[in-house]
MIVOVEX-751954 format. One line per 4 residues: number of its first residue (from 1); for each residue x, y, z of N, C-alpha, C, O. Coordinates in nm, 3 decimals. Layout:
N
NUM> X Y Z X Y Z X Y Z X Y Z  ...
This chain:
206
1> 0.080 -0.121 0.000 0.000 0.000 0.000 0.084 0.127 0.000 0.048 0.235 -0.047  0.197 0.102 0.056 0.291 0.233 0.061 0.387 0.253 -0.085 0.475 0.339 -0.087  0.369 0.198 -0.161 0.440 0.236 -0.311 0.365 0.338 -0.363 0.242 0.336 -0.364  0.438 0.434 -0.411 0.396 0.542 -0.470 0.389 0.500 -0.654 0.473 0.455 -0.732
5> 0.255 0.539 -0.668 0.213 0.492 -0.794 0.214 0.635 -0.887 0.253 0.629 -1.004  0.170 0.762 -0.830 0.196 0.896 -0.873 0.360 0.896 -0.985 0.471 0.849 -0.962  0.334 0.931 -1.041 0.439 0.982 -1.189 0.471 1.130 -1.212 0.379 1.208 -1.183  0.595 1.188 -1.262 0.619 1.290 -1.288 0.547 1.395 -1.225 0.484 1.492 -1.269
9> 0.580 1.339 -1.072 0.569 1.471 -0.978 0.688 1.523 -0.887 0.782 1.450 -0.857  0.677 1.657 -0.843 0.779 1.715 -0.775 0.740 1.782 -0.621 0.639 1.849 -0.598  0.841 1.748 -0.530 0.809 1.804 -0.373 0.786 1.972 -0.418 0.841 1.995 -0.526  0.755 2.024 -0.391 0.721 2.160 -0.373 0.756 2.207 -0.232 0.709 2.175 -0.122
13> 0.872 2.310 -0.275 0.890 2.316 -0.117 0.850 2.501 -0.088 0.896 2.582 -0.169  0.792 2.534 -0.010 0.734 2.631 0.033 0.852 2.728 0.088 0.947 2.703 0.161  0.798 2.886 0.005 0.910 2.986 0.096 0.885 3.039 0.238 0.941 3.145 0.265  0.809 2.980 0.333 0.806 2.978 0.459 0.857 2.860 0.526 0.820 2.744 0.507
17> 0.933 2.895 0.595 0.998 2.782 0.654 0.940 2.748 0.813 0.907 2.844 0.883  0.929 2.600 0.871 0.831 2.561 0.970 0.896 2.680 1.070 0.821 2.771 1.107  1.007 2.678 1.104 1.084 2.746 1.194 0.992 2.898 1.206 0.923 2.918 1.306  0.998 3.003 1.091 0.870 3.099 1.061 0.770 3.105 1.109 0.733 3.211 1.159
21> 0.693 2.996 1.112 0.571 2.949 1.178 0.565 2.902 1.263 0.457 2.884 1.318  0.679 2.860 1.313 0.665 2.813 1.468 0.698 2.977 1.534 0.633 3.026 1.626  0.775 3.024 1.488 0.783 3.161 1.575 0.624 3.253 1.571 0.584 3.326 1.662  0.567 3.230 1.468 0.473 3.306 1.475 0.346 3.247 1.596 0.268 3.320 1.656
25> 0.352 3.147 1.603 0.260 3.084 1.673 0.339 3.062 1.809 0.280 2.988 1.888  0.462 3.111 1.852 0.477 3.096 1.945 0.482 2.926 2.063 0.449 2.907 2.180  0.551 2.820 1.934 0.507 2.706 1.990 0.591 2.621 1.859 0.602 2.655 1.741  0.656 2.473 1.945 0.721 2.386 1.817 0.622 2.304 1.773 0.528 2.281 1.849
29> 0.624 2.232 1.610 0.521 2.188 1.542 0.559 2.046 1.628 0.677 2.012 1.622  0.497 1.989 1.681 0.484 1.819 1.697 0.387 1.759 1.667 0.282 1.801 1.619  0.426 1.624 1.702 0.314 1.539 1.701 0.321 1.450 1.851 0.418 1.388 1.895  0.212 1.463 1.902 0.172 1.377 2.036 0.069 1.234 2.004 -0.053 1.217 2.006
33> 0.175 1.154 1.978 0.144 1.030 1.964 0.064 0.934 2.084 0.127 0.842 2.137  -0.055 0.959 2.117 -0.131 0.873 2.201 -0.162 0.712 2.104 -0.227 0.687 2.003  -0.058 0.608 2.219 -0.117 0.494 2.167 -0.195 0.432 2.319 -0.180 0.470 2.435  -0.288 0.312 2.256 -0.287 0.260 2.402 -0.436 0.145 2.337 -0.480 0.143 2.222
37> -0.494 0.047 2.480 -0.611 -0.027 2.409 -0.722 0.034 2.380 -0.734 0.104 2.480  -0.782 0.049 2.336 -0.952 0.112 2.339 -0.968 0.118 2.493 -0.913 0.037 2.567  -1.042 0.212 2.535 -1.073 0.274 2.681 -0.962 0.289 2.787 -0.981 0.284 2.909  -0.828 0.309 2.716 -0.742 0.331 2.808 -0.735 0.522 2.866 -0.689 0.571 2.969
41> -0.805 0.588 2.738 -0.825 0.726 2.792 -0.755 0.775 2.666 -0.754 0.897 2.677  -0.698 0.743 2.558 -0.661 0.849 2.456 -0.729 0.979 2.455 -0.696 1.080 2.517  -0.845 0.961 2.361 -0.917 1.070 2.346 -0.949 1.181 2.419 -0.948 1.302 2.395  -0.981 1.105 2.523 -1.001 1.225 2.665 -0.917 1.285 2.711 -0.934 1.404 2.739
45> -0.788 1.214 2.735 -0.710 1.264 2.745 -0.621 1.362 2.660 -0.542 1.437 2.717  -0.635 1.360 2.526 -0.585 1.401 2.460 -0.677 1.559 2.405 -0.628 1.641 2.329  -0.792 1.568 2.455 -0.898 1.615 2.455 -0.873 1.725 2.574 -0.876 1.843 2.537  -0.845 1.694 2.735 -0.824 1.764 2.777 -0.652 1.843 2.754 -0.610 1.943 2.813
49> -0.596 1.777 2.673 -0.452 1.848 2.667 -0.479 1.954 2.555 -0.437 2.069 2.564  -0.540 1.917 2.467 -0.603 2.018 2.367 -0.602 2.180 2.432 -0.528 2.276 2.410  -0.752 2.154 2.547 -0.855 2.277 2.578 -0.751 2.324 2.666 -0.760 2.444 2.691  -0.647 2.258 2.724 -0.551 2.325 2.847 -0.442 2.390 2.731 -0.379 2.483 2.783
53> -0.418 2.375 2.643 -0.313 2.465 2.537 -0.414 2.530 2.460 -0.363 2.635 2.422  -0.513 2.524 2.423 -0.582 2.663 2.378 -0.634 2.792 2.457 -0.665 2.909 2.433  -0.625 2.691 2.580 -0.633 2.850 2.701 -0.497 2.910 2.699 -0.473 3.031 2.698  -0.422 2.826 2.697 -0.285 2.917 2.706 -0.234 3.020 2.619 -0.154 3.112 2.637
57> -0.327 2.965 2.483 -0.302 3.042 2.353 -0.195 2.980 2.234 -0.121 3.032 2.151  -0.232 2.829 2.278 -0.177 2.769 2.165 -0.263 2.702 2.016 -0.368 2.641 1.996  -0.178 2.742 1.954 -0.254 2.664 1.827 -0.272 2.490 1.826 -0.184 2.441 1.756  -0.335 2.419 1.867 -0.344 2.281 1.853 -0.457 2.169 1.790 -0.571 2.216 1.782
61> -0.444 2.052 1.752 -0.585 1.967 1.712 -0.552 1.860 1.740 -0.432 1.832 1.751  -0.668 1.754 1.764 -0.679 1.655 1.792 -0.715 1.549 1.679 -0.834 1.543 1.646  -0.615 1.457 1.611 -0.661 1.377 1.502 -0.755 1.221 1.570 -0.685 1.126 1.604  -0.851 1.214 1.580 -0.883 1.121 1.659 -0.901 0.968 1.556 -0.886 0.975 1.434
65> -0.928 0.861 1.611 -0.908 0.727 1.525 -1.076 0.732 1.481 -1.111 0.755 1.365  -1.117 0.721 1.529 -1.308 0.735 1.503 -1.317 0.828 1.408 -1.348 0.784 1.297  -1.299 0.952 1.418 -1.302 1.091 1.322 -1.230 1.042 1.206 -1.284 0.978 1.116  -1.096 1.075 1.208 -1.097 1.011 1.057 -1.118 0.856 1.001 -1.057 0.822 0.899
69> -1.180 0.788 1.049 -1.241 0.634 0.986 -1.357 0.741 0.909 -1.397 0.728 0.793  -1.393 0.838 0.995 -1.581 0.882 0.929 -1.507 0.977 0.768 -1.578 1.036 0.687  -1.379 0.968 0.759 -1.337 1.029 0.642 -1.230 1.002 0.564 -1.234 0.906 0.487  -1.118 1.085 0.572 -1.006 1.046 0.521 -0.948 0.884 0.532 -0.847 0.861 0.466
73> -1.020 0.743 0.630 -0.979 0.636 0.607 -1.105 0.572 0.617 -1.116 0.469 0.683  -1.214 0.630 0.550 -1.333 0.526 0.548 -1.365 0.415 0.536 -1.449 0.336 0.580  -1.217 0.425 0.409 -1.256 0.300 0.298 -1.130 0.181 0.363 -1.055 0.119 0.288  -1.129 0.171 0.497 -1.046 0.099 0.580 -1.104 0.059 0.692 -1.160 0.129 0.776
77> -1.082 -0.103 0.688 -1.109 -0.199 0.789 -1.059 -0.207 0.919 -1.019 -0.100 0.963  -1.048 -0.322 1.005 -0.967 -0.372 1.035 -0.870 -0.450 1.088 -0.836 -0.458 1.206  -0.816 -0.525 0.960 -0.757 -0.636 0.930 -0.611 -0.591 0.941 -0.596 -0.477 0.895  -0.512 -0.641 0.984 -0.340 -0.611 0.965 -0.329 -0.509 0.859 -0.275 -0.398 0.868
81> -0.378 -0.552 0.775 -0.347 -0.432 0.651 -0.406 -0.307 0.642 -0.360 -0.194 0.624  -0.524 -0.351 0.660 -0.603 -0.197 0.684 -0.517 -0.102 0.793 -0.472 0.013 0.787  -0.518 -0.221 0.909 -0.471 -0.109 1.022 -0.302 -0.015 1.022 -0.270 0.095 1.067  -0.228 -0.120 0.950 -0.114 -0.097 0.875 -0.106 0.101 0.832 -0.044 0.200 0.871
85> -0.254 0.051 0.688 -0.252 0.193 0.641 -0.320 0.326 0.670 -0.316 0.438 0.621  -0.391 0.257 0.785 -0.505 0.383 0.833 -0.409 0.412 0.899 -0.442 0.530 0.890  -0.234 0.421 1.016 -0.151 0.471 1.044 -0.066 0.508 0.963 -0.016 0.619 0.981  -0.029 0.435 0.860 0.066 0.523 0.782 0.019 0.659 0.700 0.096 0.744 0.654
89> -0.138 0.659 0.693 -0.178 0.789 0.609 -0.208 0.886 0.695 -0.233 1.000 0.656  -0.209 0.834 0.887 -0.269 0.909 0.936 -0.108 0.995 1.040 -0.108 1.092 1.115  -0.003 0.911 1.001 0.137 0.926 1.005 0.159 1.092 0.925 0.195 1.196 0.980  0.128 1.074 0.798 0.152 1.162 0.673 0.100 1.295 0.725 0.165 1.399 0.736
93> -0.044 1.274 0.761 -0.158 1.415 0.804 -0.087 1.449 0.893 -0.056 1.565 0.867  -0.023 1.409 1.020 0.050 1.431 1.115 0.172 1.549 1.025 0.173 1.670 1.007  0.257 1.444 0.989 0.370 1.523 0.960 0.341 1.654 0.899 0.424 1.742 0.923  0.227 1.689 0.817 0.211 1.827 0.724 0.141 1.902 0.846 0.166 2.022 0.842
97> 0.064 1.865 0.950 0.039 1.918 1.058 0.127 2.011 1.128 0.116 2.133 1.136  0.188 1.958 1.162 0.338 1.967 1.268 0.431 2.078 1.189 0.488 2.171 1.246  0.435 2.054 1.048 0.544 2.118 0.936 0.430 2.274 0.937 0.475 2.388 0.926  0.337 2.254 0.946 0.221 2.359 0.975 0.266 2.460 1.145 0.233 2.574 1.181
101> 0.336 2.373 1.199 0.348 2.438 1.307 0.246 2.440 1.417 0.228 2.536 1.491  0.187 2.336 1.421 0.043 2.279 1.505 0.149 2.241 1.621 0.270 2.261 1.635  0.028 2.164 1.716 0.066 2.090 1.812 -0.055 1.966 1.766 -0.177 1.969 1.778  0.016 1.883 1.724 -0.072 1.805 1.662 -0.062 1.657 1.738 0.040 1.590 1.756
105> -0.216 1.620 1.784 -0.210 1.497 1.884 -0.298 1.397 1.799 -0.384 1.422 1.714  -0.270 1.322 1.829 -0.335 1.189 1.794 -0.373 1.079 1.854 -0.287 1.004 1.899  -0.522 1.044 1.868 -0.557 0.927 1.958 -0.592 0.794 1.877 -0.704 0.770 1.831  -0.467 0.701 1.865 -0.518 0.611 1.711 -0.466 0.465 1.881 -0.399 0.485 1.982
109> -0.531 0.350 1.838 -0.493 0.258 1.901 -0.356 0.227 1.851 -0.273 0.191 1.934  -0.322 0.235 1.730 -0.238 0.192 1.654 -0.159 0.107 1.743 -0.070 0.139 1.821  -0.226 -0.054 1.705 -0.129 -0.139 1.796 0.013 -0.208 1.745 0.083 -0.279 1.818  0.031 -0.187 1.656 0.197 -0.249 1.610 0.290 -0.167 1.599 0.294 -0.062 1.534
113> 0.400 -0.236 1.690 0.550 -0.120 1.746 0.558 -0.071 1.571 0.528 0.044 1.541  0.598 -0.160 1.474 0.633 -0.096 1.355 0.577 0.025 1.315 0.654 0.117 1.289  0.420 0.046 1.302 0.371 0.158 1.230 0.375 0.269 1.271 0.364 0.368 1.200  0.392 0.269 1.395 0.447 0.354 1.503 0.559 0.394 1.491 0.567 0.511 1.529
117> 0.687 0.336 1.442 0.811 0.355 1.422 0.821 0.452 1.325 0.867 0.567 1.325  0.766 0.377 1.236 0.732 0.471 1.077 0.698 0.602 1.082 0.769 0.684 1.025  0.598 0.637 1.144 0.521 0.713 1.184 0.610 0.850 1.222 0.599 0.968 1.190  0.717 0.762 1.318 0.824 0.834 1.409 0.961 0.877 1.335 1.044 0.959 1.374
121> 0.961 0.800 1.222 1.076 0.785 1.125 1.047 0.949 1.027 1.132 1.021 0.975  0.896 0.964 1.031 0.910 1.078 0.936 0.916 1.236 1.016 0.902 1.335 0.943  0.926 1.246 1.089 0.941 1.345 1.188 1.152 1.384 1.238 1.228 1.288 1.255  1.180 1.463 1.244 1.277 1.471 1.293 1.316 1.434 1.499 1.234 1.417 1.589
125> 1.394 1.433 1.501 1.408 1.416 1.658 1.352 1.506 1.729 1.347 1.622 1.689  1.297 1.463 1.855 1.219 1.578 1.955 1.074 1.630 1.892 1.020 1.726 1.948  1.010 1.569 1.775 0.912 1.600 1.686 0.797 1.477 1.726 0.702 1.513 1.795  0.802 1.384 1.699 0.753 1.312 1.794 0.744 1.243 1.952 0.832 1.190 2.019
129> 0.627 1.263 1.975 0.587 1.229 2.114 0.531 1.131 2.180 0.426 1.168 2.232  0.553 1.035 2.197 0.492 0.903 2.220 0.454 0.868 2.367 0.531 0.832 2.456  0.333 0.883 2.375 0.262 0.884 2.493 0.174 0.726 2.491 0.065 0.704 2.438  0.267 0.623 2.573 0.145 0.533 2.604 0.097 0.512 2.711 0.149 0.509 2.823
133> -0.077 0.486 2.655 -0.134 0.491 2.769 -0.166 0.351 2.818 -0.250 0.290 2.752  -0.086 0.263 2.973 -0.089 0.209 2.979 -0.154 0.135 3.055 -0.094 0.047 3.116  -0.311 0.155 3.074 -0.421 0.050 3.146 -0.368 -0.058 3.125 -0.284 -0.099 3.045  -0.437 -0.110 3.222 -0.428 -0.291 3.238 -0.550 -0.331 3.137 -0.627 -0.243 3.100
137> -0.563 -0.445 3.101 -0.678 -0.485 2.980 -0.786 -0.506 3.104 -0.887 -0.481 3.039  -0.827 -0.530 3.219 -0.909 -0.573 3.272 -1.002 -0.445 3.343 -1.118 -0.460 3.381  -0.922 -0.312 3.354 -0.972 -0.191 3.359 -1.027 -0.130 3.236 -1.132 -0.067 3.241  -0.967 -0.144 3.133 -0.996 -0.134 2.982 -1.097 -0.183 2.959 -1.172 -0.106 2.900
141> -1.136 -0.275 2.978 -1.247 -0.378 2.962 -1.399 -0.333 3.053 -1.513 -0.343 3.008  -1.375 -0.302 3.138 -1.444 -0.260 3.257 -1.520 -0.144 3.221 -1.643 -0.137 3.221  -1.417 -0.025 3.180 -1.513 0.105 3.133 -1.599 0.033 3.022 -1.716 -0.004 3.033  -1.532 0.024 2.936 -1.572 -0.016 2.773 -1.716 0.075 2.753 -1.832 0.046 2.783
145> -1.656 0.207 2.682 -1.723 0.322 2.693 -1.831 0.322 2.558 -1.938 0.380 2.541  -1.756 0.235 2.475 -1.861 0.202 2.323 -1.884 0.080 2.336 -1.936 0.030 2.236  -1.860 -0.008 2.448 -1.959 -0.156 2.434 -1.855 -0.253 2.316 -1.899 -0.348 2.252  -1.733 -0.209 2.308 -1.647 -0.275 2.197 -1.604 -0.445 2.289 -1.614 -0.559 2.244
149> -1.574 -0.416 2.377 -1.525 -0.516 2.415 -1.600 -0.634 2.483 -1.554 -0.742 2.519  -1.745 -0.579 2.491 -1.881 -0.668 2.508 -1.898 -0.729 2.384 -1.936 -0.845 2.373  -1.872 -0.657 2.289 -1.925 -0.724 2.132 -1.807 -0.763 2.087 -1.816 -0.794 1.968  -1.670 -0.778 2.141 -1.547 -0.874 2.117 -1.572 -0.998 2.161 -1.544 -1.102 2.102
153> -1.631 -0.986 2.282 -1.613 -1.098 2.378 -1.721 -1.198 2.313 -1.699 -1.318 2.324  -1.791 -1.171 2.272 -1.920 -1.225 2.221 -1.940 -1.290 2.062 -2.028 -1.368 2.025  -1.828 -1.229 1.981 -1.782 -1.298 1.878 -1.825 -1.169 1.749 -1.791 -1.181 1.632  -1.878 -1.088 1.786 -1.938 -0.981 1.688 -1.835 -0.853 1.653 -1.878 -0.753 1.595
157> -1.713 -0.864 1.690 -1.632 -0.803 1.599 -1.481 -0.869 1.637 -1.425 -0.861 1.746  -1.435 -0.933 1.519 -1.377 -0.986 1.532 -1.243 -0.865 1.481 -1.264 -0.751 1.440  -1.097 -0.935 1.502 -0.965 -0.915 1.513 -0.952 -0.744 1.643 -0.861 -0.661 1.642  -1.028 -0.744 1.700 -1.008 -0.656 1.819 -0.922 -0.657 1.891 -0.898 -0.761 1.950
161> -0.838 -0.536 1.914 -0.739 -0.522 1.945 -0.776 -0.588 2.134 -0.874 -0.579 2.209  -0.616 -0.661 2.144 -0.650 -0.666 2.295 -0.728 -0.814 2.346 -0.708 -0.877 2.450  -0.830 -0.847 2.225 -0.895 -0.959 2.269 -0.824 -1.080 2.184 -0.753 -1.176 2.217  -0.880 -1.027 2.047 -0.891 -1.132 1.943 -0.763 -1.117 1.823 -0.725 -1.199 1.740
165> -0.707 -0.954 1.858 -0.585 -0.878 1.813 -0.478 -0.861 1.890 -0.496 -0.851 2.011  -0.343 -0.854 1.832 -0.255 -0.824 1.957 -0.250 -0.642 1.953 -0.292 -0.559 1.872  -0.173 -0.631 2.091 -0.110 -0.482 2.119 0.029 -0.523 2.129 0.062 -0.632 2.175  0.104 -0.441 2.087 0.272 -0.445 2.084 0.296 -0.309 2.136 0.301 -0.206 2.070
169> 0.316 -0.328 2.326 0.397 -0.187 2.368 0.474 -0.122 2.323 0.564 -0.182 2.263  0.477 -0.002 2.327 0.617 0.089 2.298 0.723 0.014 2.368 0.696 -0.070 2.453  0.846 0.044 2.333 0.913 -0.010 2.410 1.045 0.088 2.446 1.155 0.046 2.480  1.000 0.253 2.428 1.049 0.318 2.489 1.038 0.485 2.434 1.112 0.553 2.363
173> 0.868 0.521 2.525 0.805 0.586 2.500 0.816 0.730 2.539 0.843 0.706 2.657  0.816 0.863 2.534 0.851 0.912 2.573 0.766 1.004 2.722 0.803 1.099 2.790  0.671 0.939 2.724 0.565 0.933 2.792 0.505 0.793 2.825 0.470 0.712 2.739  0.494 0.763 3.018 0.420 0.632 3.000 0.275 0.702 3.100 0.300 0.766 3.202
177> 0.201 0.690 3.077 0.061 0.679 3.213 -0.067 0.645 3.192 -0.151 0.666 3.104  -0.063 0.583 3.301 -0.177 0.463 3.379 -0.330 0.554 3.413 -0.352 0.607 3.522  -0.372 0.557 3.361 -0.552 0.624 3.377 -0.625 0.583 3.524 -0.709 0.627 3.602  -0.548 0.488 3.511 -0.601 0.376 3.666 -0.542 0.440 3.755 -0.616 0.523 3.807
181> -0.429 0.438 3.799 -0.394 0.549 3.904 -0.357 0.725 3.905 -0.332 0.793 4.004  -0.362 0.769 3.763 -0.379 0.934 3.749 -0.523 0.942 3.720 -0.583 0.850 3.665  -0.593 1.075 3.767 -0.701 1.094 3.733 -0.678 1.192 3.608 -0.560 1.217 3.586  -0.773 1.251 3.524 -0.728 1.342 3.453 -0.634 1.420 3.428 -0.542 1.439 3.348
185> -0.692 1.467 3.534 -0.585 1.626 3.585 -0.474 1.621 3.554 -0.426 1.666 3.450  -0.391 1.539 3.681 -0.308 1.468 3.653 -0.228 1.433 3.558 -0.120 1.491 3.551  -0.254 1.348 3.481 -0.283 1.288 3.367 -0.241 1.378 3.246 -0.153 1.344 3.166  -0.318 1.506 3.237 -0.295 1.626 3.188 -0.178 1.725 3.187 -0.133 1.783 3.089
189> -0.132 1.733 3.326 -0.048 1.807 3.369 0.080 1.717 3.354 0.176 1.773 3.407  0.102 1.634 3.317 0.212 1.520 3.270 0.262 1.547 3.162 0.382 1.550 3.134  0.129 1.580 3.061 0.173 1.580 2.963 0.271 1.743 2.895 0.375 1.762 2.831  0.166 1.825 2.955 0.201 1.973 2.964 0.335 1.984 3.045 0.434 2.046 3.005
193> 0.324 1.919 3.158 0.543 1.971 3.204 0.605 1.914 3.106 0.707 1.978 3.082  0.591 1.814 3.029 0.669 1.742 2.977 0.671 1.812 2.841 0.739 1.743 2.765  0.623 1.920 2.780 0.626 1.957 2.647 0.676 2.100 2.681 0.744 2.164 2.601  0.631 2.156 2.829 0.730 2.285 2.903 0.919 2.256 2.899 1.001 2.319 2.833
197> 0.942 2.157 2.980 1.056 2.103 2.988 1.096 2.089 2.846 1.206 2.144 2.844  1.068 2.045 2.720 1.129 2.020 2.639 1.143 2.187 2.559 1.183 2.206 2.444  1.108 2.264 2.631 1.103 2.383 2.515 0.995 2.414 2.382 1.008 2.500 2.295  0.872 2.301 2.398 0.763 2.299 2.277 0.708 2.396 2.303 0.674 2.458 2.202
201> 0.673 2.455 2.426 0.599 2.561 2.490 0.643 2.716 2.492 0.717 2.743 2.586  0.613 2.818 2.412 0.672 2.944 2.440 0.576 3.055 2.466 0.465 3.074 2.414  0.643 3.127 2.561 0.546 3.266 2.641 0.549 3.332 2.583 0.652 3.320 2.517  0.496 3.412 2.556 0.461 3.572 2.535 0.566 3.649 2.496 0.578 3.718 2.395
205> 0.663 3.623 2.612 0.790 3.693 2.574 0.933 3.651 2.484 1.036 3.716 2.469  0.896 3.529 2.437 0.962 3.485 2.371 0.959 3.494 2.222 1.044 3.436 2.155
């Protein structure tokens, strides 16, 4: 799926440079890679990191795994392959995000270390952010906030991550936390020192 079939085309490279746009926006372009099982808290979490950097006055969005299935990866299952390419295209949106000078997060289950790698491969260093979120499957299971893992267990959707699918941890993330013992807040404020500390974050006066 990843061979480029396109002919006699050329990168176009733009006379604004990300650096430009990151100064203007006051903030470095990333990507905040939320992986984790279904109901481990991506979204929400990634949801409240959003509304806590737009108060601050940052430019940011949330690419969520549900949202783009309803579009840009409709026409994707998922089977190994599907899930393969609904990360590698959702890899791509990332990177022009970020090169945009966003703070660009993403809540994809995306369970295989590889696509993740990839993902990480097109970004320069300190550009990606890999946040997993690491519930236990039996707390995961417990919320089960869309009833996914009632209708795993039961035989009505099959290759589910976690049940009937595997998950392949990060295996050295730059972010790890447990939903089970942080509450939100928490949870939130983890993520925010950790993008202060790295310098992604700039004041007013900078």
């Amino acid at each position: 799926m990843t061979k480029n079939k396109a002919t006699n085309i050329t990168w176009h490279q733009s006379s604004l440079s990300k650096s430009k746009r990151e100064q203007l926006l006051r903030q470095k372009g990333v990507v905040i890679w939320f992986t984790g099982l279904s109901g481990s808290g991506k979204s929400t979490l990634a949801d409240a990191v959003e509304e806590e950097l737009y108060g601050r006055g940052h430019l940011c969005y949330v690419l969520d795994g549900d949202n783009i299935r309803h579009g840009l990866n409709k026409n994707l299952g998922f089977s190994p392959e599907d899930r393969e390419e609904n990360i590698r295209r959702i890899g791509e949106v990332s990177k022009l995000f970020a090169d945009a000078g966003l703070l660009t997060m993403t809540a994809f289950i995306s369970p295989y270390r590889k696509d993740r790698d990839l993902a990480r491969q097109l970004l320069k260093d300190g550009e990606f952010i890999e946040v997993f979120m690491t519930v236990p499957l039996e707390v995961a299971e417990q919320r089960d906030p869309k009833g996914l893992y009632k209708k795993a267990r039961a035989g009505e959707i099959k290759e589910f991550t976690g049940i009937s699918a595997p998950y392949e941890e990060p295996t050295n993330p730059e972010l790890t936390i447990d939903t089970s013992e942080l509450d939100l807040e928490q949870s939130r404020d983890r993520v925010i020192q950790y993008l202060e500390q790295q310098g992604i974050l700039k004041n007013n006066s900078q």
